[in-house]
DSSP file (Angstrom, degrees, kcal/mol; ACC not computed):
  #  RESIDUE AA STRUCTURE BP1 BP2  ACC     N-H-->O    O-->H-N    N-H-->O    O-->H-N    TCO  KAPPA ALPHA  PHI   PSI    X-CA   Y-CA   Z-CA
    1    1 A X              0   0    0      0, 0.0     5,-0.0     0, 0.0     0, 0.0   0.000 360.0 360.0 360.0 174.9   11.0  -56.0   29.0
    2    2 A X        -     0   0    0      2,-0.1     0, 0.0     0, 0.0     0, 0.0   0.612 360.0 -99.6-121.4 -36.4    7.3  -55.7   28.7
    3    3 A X  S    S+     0   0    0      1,-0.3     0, 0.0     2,-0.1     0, 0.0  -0.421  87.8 126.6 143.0 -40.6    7.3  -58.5   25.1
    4    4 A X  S    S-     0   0    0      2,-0.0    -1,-0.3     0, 0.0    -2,-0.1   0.269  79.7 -87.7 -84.7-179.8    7.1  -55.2   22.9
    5    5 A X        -     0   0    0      1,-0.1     2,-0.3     0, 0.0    -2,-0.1  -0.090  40.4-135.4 -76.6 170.2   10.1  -55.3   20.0
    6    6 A X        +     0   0    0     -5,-0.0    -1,-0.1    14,-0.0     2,-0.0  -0.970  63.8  18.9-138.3 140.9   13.5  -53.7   21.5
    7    7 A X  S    S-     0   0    0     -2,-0.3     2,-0.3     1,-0.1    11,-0.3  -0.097  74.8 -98.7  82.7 175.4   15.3  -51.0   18.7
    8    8 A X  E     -A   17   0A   0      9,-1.1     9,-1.2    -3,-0.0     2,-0.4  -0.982  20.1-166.9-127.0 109.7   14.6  -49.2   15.9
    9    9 A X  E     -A   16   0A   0     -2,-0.3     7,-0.2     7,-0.2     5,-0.1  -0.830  26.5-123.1 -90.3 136.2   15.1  -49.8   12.4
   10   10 A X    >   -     0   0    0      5,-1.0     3,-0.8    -2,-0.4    -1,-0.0  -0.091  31.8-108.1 -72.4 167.8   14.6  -46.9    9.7
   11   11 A X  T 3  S+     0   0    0      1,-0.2    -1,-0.1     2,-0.1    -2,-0.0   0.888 116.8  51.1 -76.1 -30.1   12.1  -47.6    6.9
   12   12 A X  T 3  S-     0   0    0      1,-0.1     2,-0.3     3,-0.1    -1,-0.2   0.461 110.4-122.6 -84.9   3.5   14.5  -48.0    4.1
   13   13 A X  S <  S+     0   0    0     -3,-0.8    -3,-0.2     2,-0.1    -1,-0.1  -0.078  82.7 105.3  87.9 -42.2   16.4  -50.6    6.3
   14   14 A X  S    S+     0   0    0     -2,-0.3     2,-0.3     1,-0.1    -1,-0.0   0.417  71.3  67.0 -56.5   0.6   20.0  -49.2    6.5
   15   15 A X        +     0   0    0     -5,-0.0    -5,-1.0     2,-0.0     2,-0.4  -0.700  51.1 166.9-152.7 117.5   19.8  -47.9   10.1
   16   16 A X  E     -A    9   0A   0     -2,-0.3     2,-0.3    -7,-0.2    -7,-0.2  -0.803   7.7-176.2-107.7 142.1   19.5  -49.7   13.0
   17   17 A X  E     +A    8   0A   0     -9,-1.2    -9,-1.1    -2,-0.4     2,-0.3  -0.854  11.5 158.1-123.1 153.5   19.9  -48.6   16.7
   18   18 A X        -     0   0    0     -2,-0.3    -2,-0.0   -11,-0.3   -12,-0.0  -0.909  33.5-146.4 179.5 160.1   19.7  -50.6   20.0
   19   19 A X        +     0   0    0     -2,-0.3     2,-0.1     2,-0.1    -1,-0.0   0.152  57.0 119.9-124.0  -2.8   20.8  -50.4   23.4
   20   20 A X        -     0   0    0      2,-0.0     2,-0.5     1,-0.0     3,-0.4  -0.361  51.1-152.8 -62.4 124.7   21.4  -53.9   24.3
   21   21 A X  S    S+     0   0    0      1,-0.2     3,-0.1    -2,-0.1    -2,-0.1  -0.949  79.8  24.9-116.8 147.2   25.0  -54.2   25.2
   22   22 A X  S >> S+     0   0    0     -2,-0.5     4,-0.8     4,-0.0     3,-0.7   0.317  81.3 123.0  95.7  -1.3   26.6  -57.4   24.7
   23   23 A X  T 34 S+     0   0    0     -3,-0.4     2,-1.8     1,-0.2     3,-0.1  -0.065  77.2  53.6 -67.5-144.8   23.9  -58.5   21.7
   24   24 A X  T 34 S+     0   0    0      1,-0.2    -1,-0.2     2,-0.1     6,-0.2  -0.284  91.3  71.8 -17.5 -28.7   26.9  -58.9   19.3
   25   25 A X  T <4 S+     0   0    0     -2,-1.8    20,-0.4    -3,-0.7    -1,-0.2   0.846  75.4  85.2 -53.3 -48.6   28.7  -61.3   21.7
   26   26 A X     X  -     0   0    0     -4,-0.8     4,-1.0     1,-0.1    -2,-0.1  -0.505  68.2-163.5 -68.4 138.0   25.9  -64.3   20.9
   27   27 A X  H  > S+     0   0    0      2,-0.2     4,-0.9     3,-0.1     5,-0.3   0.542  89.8  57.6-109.0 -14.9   27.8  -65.6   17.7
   28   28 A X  H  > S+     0   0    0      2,-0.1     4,-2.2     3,-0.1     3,-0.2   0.976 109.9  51.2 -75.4 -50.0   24.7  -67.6   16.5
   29   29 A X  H  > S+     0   0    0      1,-0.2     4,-1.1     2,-0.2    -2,-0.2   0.760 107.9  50.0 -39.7 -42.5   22.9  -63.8   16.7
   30   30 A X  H  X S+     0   0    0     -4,-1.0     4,-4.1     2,-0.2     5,-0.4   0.834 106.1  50.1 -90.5 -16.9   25.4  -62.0   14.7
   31   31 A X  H  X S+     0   0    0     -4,-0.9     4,-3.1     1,-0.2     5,-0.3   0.975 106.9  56.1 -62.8 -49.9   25.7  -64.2   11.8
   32   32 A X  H  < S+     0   0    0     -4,-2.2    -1,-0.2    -5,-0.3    -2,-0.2   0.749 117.1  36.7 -50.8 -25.6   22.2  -64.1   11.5
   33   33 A X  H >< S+     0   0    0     -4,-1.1     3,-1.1     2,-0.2    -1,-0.2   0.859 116.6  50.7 -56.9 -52.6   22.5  -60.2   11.4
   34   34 A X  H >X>S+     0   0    0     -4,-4.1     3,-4.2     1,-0.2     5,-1.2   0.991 104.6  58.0 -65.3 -59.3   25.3  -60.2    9.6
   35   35 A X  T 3<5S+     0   0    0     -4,-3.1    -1,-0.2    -5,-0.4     3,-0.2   0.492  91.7  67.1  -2.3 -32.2   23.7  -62.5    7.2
   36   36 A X  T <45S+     0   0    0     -3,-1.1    -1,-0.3    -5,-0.3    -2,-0.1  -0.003 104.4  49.5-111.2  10.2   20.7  -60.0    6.4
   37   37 A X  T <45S-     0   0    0     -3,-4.2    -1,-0.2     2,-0.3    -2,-0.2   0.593 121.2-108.7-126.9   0.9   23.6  -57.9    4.8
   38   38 A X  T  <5S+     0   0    0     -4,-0.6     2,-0.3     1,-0.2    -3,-0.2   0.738  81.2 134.2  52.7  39.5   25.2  -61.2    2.5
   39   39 A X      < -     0   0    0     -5,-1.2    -2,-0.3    -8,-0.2     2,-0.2  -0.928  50.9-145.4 -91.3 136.2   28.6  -60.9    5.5
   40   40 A X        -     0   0    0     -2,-0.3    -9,-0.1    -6,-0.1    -8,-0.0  -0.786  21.5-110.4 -86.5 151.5   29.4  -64.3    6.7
   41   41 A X        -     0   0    0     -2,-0.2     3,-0.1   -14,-0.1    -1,-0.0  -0.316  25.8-143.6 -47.1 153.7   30.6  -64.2   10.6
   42   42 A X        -     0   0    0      1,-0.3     2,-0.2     2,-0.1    -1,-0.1   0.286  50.9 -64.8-137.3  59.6   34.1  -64.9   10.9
   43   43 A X  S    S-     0   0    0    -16,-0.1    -1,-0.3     5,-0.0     5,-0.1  -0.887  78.3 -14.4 159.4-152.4   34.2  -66.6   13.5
   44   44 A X        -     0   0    0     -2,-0.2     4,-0.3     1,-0.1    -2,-0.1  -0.218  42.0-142.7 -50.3 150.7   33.7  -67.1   17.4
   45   45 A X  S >> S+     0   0    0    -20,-0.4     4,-1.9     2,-0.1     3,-0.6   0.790 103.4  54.9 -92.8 -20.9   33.3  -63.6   19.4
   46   46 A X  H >> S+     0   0    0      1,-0.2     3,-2.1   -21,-0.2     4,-2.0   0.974 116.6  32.8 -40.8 -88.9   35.6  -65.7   22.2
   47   47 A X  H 3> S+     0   0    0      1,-0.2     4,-1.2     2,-0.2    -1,-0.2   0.392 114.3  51.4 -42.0  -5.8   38.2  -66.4   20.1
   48   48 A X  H <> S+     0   0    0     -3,-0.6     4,-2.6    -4,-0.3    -1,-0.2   0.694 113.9  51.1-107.1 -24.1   38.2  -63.6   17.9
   49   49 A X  H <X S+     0   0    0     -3,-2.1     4,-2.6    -4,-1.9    -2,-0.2   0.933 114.6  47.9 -79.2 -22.8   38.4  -61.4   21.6
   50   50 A X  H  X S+     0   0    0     -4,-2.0     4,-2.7     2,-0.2    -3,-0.2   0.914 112.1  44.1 -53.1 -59.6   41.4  -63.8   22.7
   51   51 A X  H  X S+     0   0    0     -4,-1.2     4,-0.9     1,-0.2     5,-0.3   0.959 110.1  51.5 -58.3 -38.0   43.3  -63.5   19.7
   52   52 A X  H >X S+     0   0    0     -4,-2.6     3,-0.8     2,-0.2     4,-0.8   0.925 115.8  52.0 -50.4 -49.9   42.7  -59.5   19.5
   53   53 A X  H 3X S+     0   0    0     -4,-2.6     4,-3.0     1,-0.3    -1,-0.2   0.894 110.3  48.0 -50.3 -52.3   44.2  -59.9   23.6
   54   54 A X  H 3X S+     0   0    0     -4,-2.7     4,-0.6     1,-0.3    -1,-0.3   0.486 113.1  40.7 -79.7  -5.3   47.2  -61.8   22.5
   55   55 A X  H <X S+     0   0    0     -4,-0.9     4,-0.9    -3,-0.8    -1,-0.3   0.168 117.1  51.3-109.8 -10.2   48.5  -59.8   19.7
   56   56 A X  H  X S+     0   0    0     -4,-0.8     4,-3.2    -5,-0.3    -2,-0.2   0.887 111.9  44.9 -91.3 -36.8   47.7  -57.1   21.7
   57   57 A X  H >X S+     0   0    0     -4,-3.0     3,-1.8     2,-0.2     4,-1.7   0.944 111.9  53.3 -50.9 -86.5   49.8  -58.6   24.9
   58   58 A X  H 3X S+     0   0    0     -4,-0.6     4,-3.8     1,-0.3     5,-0.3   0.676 109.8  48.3 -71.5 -57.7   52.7  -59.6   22.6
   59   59 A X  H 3X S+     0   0    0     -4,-0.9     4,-1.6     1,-0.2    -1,-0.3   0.888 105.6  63.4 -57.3 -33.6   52.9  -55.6   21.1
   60   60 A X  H << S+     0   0    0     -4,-3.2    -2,-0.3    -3,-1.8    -1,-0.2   0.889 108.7  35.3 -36.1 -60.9   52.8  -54.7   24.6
   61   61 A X  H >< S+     0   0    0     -4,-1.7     3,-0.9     2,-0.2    -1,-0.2   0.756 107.4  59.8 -72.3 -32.2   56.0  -56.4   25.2
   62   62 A X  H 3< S+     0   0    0     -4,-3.8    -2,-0.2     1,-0.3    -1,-0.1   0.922 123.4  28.4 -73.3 -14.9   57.9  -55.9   22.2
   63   63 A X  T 3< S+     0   0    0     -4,-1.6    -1,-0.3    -5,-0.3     2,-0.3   0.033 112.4  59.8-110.2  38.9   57.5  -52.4   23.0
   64   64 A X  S <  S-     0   0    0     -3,-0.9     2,-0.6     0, 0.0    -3,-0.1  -0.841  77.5-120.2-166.7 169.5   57.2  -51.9   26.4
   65   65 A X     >  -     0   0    0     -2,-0.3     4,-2.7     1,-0.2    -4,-0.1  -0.737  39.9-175.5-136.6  81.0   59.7  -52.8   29.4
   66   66 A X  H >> S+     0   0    0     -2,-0.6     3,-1.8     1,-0.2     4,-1.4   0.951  72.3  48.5 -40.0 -80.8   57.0  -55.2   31.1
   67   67 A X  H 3> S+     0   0    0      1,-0.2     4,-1.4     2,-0.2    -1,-0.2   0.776 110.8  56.7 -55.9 -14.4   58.8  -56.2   34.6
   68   68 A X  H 3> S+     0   0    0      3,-0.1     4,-1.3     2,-0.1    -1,-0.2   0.926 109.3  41.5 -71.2 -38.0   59.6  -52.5   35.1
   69   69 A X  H <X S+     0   0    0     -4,-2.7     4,-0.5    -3,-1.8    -2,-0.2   0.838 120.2  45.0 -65.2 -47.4   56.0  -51.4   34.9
   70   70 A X  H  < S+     0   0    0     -4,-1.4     4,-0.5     1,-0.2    -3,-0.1   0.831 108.8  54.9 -68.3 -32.9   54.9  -54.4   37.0
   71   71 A X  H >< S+     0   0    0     -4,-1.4     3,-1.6    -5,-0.3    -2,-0.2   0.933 112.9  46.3 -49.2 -57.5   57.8  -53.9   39.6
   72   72 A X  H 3< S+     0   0    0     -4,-1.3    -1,-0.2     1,-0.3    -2,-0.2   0.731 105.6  55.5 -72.0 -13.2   56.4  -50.1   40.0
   73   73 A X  T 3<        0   0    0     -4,-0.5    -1,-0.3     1,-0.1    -2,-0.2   0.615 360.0 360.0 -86.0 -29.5   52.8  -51.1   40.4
   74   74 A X    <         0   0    0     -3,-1.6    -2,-0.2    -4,-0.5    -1,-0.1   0.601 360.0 360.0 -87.2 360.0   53.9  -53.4   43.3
């Protein structure tokens, strides 16, 4: 970028836009964002994508006939 500010904010404050992808990811960046609304973080964005993975993995199975799907994919 060129230094000048990146996004837009609206004048009364309640809408913001940006194009940045992956700005939510830094977990010191979104509290401080969240912050500016009185949200606390809660928590890591690692951990929070891990757990989201493993609960997702886990429905996957209870419903799903894993080693058939992987058998047909080989």
């Amino acid at each position: 970028m060129d230094g000048a500010p990146e996004g837009s904010v609206g004048a009364d404050g309640r809408v913001a836009g940006s194009y940045l992808h992956g700005m939510f990811r830094d977990d010191a960046f979104r509290a401080a964002w969240l912050a500016g609304f009185g949200t606390p973080s809660r928590g890591g964005y690692e951990a929070g994508v891990d757990a989201t993975l493993d609960a997702l993995a886990r429905h996957l199975e209870s419903h799903l006939d894993v080693a058939a799907l992987i058998a047909a994919a080989r």
